[in-house]
C-alpha positions in Angstrom: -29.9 -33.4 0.8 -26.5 -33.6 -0.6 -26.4 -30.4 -2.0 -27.8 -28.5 1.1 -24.5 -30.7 3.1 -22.2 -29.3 -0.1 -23.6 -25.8 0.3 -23.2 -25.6 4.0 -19.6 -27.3 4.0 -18.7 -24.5 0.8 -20.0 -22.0 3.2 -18.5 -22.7 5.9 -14.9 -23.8 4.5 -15.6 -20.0 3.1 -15.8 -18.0 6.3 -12.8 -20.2 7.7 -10.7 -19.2 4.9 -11.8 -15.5 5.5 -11.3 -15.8 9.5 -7.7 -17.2 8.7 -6.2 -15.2 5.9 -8.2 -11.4 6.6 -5.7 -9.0 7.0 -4.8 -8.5 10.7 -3.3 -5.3 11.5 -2.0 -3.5 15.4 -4.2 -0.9 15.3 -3.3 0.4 11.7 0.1 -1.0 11.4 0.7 -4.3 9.7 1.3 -7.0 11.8 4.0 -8.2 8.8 5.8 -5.8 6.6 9.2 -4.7 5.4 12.4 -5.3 8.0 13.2 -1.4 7.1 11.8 1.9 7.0 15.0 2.4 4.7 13.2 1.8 1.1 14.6 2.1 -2.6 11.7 2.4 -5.4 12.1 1.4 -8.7 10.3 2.5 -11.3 8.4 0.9 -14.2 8.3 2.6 -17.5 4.9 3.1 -16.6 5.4 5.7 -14.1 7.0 7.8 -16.7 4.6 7.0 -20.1 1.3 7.7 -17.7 3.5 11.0 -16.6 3.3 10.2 -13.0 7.2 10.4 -11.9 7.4 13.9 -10.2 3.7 12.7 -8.6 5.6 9.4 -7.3 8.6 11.5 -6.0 6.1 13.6 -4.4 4.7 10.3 -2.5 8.0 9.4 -1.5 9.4 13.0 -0.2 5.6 13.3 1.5 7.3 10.5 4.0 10.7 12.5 5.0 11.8 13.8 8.3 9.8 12.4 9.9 11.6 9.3 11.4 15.5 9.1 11.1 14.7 5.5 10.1 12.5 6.1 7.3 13.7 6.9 4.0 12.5 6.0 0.6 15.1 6.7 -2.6 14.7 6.3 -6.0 16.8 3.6 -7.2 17.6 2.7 -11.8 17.4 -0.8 -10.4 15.3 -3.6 -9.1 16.9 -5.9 -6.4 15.9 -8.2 -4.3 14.1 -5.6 -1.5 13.2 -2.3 -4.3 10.0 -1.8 -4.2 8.1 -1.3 -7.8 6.4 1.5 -8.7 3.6 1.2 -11.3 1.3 2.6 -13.1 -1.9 1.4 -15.1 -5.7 0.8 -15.3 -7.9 -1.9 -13.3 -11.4 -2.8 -14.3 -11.9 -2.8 -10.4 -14.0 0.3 -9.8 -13.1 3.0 -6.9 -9.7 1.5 -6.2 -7.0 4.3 -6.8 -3.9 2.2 -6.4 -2.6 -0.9 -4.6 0.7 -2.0 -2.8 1.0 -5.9 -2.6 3.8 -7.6 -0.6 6.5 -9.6 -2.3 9.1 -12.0 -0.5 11.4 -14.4 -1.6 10.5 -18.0 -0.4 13.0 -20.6 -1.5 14.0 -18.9 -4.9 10.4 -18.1 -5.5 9.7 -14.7 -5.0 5.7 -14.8 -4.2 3.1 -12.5 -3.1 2.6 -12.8 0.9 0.0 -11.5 3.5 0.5 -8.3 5.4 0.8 -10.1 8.5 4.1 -11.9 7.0 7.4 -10.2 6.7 8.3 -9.0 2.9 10.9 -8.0 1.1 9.5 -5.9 -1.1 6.4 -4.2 -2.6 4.3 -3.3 -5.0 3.3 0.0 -5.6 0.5 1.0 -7.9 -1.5 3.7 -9.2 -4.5 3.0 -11.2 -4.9 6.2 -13.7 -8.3 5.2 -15.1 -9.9 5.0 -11.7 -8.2 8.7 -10.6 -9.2 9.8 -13.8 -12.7 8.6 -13.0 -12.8 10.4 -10.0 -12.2 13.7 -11.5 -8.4 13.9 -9.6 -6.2 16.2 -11.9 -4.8 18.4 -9.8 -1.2 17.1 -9.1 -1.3 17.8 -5.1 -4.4 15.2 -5.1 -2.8 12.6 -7.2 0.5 12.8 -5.2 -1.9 12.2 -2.2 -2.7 8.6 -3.9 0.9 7.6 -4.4 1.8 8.7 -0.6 -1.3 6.6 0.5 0.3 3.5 -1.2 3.8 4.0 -0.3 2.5 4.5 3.5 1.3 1.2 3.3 4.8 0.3 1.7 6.5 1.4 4.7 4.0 -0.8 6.8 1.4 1.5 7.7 -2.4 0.1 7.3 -5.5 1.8 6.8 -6.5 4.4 9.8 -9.4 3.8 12.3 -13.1 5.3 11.0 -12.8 9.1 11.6 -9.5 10.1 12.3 -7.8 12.3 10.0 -5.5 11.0 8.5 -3.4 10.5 5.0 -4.5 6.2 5.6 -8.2 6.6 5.6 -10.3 3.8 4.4 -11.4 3.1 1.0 -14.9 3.6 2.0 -14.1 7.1 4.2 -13.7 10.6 2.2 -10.4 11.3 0.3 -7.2 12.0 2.5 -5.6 14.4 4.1 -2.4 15.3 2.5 0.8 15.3 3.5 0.9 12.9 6.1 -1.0 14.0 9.1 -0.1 14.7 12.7 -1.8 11.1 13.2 0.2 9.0 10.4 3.4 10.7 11.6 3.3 9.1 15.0 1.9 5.9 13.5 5.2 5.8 11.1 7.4 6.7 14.6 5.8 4.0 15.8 6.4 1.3 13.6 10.1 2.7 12.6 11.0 5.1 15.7 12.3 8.4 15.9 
């Protein structure tokens, strides 16, 4: 009997912790995210030993023009709002790349929701996994890095069937560049 009350309580404490920290997003824009569309990115030496720089600068041009408030430039330096770019391997399978939110609490920078305001992200690419997935063709893997930094900029995953650079994990790769769709999504969240 105690262990069925233990089990239901873990269970239930469980799907309450789910219910209150799932990400919550308007539409597909984070409900949190970064006070600017006006972005610096640092990068890790990483991006350059894995080779992935001009694919990363790809990413970030793939953004441009298309709000006057959105801008992301490469910066030598990490301050308090760069974003980090990196590169490196996961033993997650399927997972391409990532982009956690960082924010400054009280001299402790820590990693926050997306429904919080950050500071700063980051931005990574996991090499084994597009490796896995047969992606070599530069165009493709740019693709990746300009999913990630959309998400970056405060853009979430798109709505099932809409094509768009911000699919799902679980839809079909992305479109590439940005799509008529994530360009209004950016204006948006940033304006024109």
């Amino acid at each position: 009997m105690k262990i069925r009350i233990t089990l239901v309580m873990v269970m239930f404490l469980s799907l309450l912790t789910i219910s209150t920290f799932s990400k919550t997003a308007n539409a597909d824009l984070y409900v949190g995210g970064p006070n600017t569309g006006q972005r610096a990115a640092w990068y890790s030496n990483s991006v350059t030993s894995y080779g992935y720089n001009s694919l990363f600068n790809q990413g970030r041009a793939s953004w441009d023009n298309i709000s006057s408030k959105v801008k992301v430039l490469y910066t030598p330096s990490t301050s308090t709002t760069s974003d980090r770019y990196y590169v490196g391997t996961t033993p997650t399978a399927n997972v391409l790349g990532i982009m956690l939110p960082f924010r400054n609490v009280s001299g402790t920078v820590r990693q926050v929701f997306t429904t919080e305001p950050w500071q700063f992200a980051s931005v990574s690419a996991y090499h084994n996994e597009i490796q896995s997935w047969g992606l070599s063709d530069p165009q493709i893997v740019s693709m990746v890095t300009a999913h990630e930094i959309g998400h970056s900029l405060g853009l979430d995953h798109s709505p099932h069937q809409i094509y768009s650079m911000m699919i799902g994990p679980s839809e079909q790769l992305y479109a590439y560049p940005p799509t008529d769709y994530d360009k209004s999504e950016l204006r948006r969240k940033w304006g024109n």
